[in-house]
C-alpha positions in Angstrom: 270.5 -70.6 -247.3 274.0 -68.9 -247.0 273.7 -65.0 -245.6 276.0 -62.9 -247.0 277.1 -58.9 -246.1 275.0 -56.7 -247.9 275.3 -52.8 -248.7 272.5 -50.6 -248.9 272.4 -46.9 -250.3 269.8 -45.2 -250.7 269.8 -42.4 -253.4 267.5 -39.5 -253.2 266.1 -38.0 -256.2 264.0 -35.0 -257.4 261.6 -36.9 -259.8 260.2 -40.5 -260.0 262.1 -42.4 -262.2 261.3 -45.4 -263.9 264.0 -47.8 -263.5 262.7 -50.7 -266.0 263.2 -47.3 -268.6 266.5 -46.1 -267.8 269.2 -47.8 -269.8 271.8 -46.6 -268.1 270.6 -48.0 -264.8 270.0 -51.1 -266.4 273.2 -51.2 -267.6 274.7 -50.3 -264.2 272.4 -53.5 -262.7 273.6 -56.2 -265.7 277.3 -55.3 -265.2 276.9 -56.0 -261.3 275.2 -59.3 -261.6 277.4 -60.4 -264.3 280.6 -59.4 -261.8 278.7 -61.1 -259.0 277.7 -64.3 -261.0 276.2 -66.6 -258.3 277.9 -65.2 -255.4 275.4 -62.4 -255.0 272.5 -60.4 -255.8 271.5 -57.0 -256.5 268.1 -55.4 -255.3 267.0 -51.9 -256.9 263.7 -50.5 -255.9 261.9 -47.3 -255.3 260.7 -46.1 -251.8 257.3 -46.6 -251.2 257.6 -44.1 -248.7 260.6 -41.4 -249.4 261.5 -40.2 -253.2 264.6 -42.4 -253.3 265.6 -45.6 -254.9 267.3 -48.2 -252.6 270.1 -49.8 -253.8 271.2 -53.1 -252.0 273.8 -55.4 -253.2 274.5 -58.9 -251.3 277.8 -61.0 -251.7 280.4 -63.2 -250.5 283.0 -59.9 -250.2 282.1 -56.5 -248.3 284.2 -54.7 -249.4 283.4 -55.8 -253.8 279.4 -55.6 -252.5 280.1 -51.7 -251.3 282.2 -50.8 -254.3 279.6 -52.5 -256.5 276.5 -50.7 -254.7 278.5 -47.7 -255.5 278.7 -48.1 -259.4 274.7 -48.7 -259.5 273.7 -45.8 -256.7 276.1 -43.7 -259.4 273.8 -44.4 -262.4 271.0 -44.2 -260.3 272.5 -40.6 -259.2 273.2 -39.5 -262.8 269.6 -40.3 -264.1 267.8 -38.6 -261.0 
């Protein structure tokens, strides 16, 4: 197994949101993975905890895997 740098954010929001529902987040999440191809992976899930969705994104580059966490955590901000 190779370990790569990873990038977390975690978004607070106001309302649950479901995130197999939201297009636009699911939009954001295809667009990553098809960037990252096999070099990565994405992770998206509500707190079980806090109301916030965690983003994490995991790749070969830290400084694409932030920028890429980014673009998702932005959906993710614009549908909360």
């Amino acid at each position: 197994m190779s370990k790569y740098p990873q990038t977390l954010i975690n978004v607070p929001t106001r309302q649950k949101i479901n995130l197999d529902e939201s297009a636009p987040i699911q939009d954001a999440v295809r667009q990553v993975e098809q960037q990252l191809g096999s070099r990565g992976r994405v992770l998206l899930r509500a707190s079980g905890t806090e109301p916030l969705i965690r983003v994490m994104v995991e790749g070969e580059d830290i400084h694409e895997t932030a920028l890429l966490a980014e673009e998702i955590a932005s959906a993710v901000r614009a549908a909360a």
